[in-house]
C-alpha positions as CSV (number, residue, x, y, z in Angstrom):
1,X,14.1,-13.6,152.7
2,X,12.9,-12.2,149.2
3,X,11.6,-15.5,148.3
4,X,9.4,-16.0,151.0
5,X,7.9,-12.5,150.9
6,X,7.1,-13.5,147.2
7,X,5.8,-16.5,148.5
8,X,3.7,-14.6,150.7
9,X,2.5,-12.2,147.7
10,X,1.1,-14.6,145.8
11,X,-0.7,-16.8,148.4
12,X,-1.8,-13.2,149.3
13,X,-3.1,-12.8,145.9
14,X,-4.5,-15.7,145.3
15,X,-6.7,-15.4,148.9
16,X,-8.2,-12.3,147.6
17,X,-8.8,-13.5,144.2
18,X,-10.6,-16.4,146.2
19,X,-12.4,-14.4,148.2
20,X,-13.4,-12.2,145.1
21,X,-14.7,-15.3,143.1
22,X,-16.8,-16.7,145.5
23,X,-18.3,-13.2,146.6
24,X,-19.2,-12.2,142.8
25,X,-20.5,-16.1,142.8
26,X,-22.7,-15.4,145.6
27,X,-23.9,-12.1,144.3
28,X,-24.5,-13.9,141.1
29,X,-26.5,-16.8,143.1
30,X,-28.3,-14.1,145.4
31,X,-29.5,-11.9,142.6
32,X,-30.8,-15.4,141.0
33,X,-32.3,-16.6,143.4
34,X,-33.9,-13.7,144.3
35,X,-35.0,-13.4,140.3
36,X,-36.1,-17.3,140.0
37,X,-38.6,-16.4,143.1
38,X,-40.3,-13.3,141.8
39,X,-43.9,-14.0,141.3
40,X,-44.1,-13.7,137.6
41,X,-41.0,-16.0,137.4
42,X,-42.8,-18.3,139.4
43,X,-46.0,-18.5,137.0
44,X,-44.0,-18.6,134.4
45,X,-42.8,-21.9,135.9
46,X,-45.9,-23.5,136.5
47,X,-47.1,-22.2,132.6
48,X,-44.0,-24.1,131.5
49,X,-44.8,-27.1,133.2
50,X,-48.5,-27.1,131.5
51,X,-47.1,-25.9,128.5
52,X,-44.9,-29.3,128.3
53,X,-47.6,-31.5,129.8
54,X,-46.2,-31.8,133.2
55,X,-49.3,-31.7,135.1
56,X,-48.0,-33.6,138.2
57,X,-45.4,-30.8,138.4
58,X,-47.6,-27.8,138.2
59,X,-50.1,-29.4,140.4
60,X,-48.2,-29.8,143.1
61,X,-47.0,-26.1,142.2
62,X,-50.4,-24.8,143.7
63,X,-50.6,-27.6,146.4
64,X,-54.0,-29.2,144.9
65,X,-54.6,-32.7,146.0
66,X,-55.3,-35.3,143.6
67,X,-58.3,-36.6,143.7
68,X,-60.2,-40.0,141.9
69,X,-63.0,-37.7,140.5
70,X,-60.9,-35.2,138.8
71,X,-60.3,-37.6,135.7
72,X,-58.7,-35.1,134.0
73,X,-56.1,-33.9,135.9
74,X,-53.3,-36.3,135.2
75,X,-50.4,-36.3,132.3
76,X,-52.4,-39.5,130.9
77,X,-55.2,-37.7,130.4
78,X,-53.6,-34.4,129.2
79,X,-51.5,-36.3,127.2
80,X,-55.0,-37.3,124.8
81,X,-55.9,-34.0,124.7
82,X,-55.8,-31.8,122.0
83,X,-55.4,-27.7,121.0
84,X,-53.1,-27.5,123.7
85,X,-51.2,-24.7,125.4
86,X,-48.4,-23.4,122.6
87,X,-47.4,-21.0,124.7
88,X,-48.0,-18.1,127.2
89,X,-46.6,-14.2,128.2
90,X,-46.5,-12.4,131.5
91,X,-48.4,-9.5,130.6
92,X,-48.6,-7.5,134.3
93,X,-47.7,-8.3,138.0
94,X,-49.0,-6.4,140.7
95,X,-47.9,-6.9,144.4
96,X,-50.1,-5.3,147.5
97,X,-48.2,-6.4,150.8
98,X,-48.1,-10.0,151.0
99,X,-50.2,-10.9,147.8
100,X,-48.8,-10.9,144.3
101,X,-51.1,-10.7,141.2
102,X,-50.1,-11.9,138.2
103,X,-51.9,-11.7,134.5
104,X,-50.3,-13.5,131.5
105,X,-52.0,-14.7,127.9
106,X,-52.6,-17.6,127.1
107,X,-51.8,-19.1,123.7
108,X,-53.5,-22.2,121.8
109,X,-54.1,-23.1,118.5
110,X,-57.7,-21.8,118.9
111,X,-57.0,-18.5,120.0
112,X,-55.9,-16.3,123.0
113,X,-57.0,-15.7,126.3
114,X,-56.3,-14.0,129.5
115,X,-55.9,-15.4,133.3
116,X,-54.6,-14.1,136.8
117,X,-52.5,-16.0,139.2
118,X,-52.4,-15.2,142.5
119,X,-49.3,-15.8,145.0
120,X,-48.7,-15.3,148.2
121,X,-45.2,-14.4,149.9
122,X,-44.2,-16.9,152.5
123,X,-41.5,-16.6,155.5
124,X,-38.7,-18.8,155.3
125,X,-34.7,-18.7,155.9
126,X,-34.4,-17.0,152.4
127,X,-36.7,-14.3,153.9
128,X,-33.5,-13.4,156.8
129,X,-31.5,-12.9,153.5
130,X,-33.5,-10.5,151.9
131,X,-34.4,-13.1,149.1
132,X,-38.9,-13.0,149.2
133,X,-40.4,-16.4,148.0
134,X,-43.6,-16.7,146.9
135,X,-45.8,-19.3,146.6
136,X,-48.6,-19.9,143.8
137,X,-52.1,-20.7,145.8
138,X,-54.9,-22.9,143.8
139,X,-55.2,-21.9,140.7
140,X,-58.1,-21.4,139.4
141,X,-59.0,-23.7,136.7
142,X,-62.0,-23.9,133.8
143,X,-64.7,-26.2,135.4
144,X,-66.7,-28.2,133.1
145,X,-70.2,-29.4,133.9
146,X,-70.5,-32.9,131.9
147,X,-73.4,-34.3,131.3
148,X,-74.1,-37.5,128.9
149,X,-77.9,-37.0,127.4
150,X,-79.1,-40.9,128.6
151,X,-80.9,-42.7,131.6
152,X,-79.1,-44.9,133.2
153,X,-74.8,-45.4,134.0
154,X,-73.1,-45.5,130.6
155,X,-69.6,-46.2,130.0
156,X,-67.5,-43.6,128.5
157,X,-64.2,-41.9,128.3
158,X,-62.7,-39.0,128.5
159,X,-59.5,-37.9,126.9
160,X,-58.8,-41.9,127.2
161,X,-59.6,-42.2,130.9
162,X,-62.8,-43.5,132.2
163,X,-65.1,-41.2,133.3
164,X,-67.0,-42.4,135.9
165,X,-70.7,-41.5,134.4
166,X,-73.2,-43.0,136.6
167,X,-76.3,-40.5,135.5
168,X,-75.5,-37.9,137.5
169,X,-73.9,-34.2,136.9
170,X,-70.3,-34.7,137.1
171,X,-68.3,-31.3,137.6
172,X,-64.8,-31.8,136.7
173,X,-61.6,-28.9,136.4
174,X,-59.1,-29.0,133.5
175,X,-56.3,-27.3,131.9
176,X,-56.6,-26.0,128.2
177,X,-57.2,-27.9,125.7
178,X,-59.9,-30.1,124.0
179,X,-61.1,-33.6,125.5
180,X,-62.1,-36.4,123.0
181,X,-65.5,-37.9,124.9
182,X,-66.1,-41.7,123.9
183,X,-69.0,-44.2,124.9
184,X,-67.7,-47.6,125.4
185,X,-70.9,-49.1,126.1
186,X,-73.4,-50.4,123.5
187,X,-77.1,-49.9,123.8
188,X,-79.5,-51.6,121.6
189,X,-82.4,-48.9,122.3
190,X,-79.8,-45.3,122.1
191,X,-76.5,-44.1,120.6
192,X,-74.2,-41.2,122.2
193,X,-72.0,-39.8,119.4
194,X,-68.2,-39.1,120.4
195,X,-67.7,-35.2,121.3
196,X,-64.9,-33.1,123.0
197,X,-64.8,-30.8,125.7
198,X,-63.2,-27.8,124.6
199,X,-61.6,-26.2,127.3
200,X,-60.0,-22.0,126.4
201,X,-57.9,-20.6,129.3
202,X,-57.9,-21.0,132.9
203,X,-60.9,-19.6,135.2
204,X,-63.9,-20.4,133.0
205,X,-67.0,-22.4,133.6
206,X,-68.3,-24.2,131.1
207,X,-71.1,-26.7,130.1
208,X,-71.2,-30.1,128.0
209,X,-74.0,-31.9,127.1
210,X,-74.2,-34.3,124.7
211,X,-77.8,-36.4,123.9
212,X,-78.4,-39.7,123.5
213,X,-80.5,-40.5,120.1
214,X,-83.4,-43.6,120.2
215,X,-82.8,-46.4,117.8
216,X,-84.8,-47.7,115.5
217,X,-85.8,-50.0,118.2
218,X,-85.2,-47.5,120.8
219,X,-88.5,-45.8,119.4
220,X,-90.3,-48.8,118.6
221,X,-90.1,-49.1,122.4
222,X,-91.0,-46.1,123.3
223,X,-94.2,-46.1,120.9
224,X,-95.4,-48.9,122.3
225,X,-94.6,-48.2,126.0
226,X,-96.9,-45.1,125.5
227,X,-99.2,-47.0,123.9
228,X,-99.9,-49.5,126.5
229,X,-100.1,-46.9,129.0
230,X,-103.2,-45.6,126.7
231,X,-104.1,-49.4,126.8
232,X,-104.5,-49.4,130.4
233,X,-106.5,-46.4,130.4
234,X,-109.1,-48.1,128.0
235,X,-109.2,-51.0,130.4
236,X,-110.2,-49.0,133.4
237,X,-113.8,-49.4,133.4
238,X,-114.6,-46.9,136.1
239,X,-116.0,-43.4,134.8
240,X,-112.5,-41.6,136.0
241,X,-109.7,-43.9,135.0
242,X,-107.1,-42.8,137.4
243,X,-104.6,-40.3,135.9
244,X,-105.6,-40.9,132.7
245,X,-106.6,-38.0,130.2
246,X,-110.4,-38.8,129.7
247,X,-113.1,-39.2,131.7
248,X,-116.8,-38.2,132.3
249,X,-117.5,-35.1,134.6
250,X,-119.3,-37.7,137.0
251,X,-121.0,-40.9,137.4
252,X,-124.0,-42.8,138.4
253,X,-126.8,-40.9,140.0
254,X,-127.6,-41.8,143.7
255,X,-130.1,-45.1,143.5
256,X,-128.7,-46.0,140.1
257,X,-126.6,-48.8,139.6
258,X,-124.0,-49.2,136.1
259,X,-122.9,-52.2,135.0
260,X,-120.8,-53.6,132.0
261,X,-119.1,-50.3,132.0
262,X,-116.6,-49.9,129.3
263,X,-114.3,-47.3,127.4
264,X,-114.6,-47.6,123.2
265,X,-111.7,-46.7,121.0
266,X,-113.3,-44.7,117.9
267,X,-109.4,-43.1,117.5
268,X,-106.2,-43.5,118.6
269,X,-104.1,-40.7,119.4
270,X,-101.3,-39.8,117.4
271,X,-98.0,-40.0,119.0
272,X,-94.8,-37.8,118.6
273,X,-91.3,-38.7,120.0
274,X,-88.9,-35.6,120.9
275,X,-85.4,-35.4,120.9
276,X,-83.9,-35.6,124.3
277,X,-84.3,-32.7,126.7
278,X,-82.1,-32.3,129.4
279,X,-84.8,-30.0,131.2
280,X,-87.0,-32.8,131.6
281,X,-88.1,-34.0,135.3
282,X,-90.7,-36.4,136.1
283,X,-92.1,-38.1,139.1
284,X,-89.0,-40.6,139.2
285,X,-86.1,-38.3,138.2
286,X,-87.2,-34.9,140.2
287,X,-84.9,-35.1,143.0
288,X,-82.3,-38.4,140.9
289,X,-78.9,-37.2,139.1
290,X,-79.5,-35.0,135.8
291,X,-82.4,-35.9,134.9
292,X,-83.9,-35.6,131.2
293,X,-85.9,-37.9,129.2
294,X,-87.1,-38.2,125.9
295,X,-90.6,-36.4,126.0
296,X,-93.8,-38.3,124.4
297,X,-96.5,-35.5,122.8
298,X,-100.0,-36.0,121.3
299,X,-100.0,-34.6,117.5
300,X,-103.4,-35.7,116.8
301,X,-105.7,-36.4,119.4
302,X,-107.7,-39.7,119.8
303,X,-111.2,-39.8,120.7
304,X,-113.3,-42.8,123.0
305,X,-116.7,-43.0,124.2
306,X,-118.0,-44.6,127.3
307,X,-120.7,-47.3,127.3
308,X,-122.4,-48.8,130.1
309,X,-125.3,-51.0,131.4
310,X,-127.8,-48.9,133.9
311,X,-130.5,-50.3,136.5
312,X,-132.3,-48.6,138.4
313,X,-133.9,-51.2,141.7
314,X,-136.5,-48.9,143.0
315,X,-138.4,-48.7,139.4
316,X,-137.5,-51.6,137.8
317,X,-135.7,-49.5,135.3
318,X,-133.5,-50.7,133.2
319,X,-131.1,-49.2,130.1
320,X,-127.8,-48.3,128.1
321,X,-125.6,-45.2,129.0
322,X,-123.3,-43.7,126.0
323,X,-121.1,-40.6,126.9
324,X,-123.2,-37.6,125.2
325,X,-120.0,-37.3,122.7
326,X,-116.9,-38.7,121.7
327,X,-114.2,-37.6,124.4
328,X,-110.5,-36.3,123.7
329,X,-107.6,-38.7,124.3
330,X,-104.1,-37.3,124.8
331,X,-101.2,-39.2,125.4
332,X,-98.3,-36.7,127.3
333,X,-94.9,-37.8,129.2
334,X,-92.0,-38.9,128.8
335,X,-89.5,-41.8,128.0
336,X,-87.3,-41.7,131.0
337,X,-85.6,-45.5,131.3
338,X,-85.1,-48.3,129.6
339,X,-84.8,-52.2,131.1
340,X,-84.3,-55.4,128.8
341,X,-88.1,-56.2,128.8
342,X,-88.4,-52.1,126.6
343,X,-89.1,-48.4,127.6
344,X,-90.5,-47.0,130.8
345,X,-93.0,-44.3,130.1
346,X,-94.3,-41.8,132.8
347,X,-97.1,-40.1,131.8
348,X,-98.3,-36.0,133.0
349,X,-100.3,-35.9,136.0
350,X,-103.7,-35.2,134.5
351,X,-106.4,-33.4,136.9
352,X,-109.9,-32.6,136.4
């Protein structure tokens, strides 16, 4: 009988020692997982994740859909990228009913900066167990305006991936870090050098332009684009060429007849090729993409004079017209495309 109330004893003992395990375990996995779900536990998860280059992981963190056009969002092309995140610290969390705040700095090689995360608490069965989950919502990440300096669809990378440039803006998110830009293309009349998009922190918006420079034979075209523009000008023989930048004030008197009418070259005006200038528009690029051209400027003016045969029928009158004076020439617009034949030059609307 004394045996078996041992026996009892110790399977008694060993029940409560059971019992007292698993409850500490589940103390132990309630305080846990009520520690792993806190909002600034959570950011500090989906830092981590950044931090190691696991951008699939951290983007589905915040529920943002992949898209095609956000080249830069992938672990191939974070992978490329330099002056990373090195690391981050939770630097304040504040919670107002169902919405968590939290602010943490952010560390690269370039410096320190400062973001806020924003969570929101969610029901679910953890909730009936006093355990609050919270889940990270879109975070808000740098956007970086691109835009390559050149007419035209160019082939380029970003961070190794292409990036899709087909002249217009392109407005793209990314994480921190620094985004090797590289043309692939080849153009006998431009070059684009290779640049990086530097991207500090989270929440920014940022801007990167890089121009295109002309050739040697890029401004051989141009020159001589412009210059047959001024060409056809010369060749209008009426007293107005149409939107040119000379003409007389007004032509033959009523019962007077001109004839042979031509325009002289006594100069030709000087011409000057800018750098490009992404604030250009023009008559074909106003409402197109970026648009921006290389602008054409007049640094000496030309001069011509206008010659032409007059009769007169009523009289019998007959004679040579010369403009009373040599007339300024300009030559103003802009270099805006190339094909394979050479440049496209669009010149200023010129009015009286």
């Amino acid at each position: 009988m004394a045996t078996r109330t041992r026996l009892w004893i110790v399977i008694g003992a060993f029940v409560t020692a059971l019992c007292l395990g698993l409850g500490a375990t589940v103390v132990v996995l309630f305080f846990s997982a009520r520690a792993a779900s806190q909002p600034s536990a959570v950011v500090a998860s989906y830092l981590s994740h950044v931090e190691r280059g696991d951008i699939a992981t951290a983007l589905r963190m915040e529920g943002r859909a992949a898209k095609p056009t956000e080249v830069l969002l992938t672990g191939k092309a974070y992978s490329h990228a330099t002056d990373r995140m090195t690391g981050f610290r939770i630097l304040d969390t504040r919670t107002v009913g169902a919405v968590s705040t939290v602010e943490a700095r952010i560390e690269q090689k370039s410096g320190s900066t400062t973001a806020k995360f924003e969570l929101a608490k969610r029901r679910d069965p953890a909730s009936l167990l006093g355990v609050d989950t919270w889940k990270l919502r879109p975070v808000a990440l740098t956007t970086v305006e691109v835009t390559l300096g050149a007419p035209g669809r160019i082939d380029a990378t970003i961070s190794g991936v292409p990036l899709g440039w087909k002249g217009a803006v392109l407005r793209i998110h990314a994480f921190p870090g620094k985004y090797p830009v590289a043309v692939t293309s080849q153009s006998p009349w431009f070059t684009i050098p290779s640049a990086a998009v530097a991207v500090a922190g989270f929440g920014h918006s940022d801007r990167f332009q890089v121009p295109a420079t002309l050739t040697a034979k890029g401004e051989e075209a141009a020159t001589a684009a412009a210059n047959a523009w001024f060409d056809k000008c010369v060749a209008d023989p009426s007293f107005h060429p149409t939107g040119c930048s000379f003409w007389l004030t007004s032509g033959a008197d009523p019962g007077e007849v001109w004839a042979n009418q031509t325009w002289q070259v006594q100069s030709r005006p000087t011409l000057a090729l800018g750098a490009w200038d992404f604030g250009c528009r023009t008559p074909t690029t106003a409402d197109v993409s970026a648009g921006g051209c290389w602008p054409v400027t007049t640094s000496t003016p030309g001069e011509v004079m206008f010659h032409a045969d007059y009769s007169i029928p009523a009289t019998g009158e007959t004679g040579e017209i010369t403009s009373t004076g040599p007339i300024e020439a300009n030559v103003e617009g802009s270099i805006t495309s190339f094909t394979d034949a050479g440049a496209m030059f669009t010149s200023v609307l010129w009015t009286d």
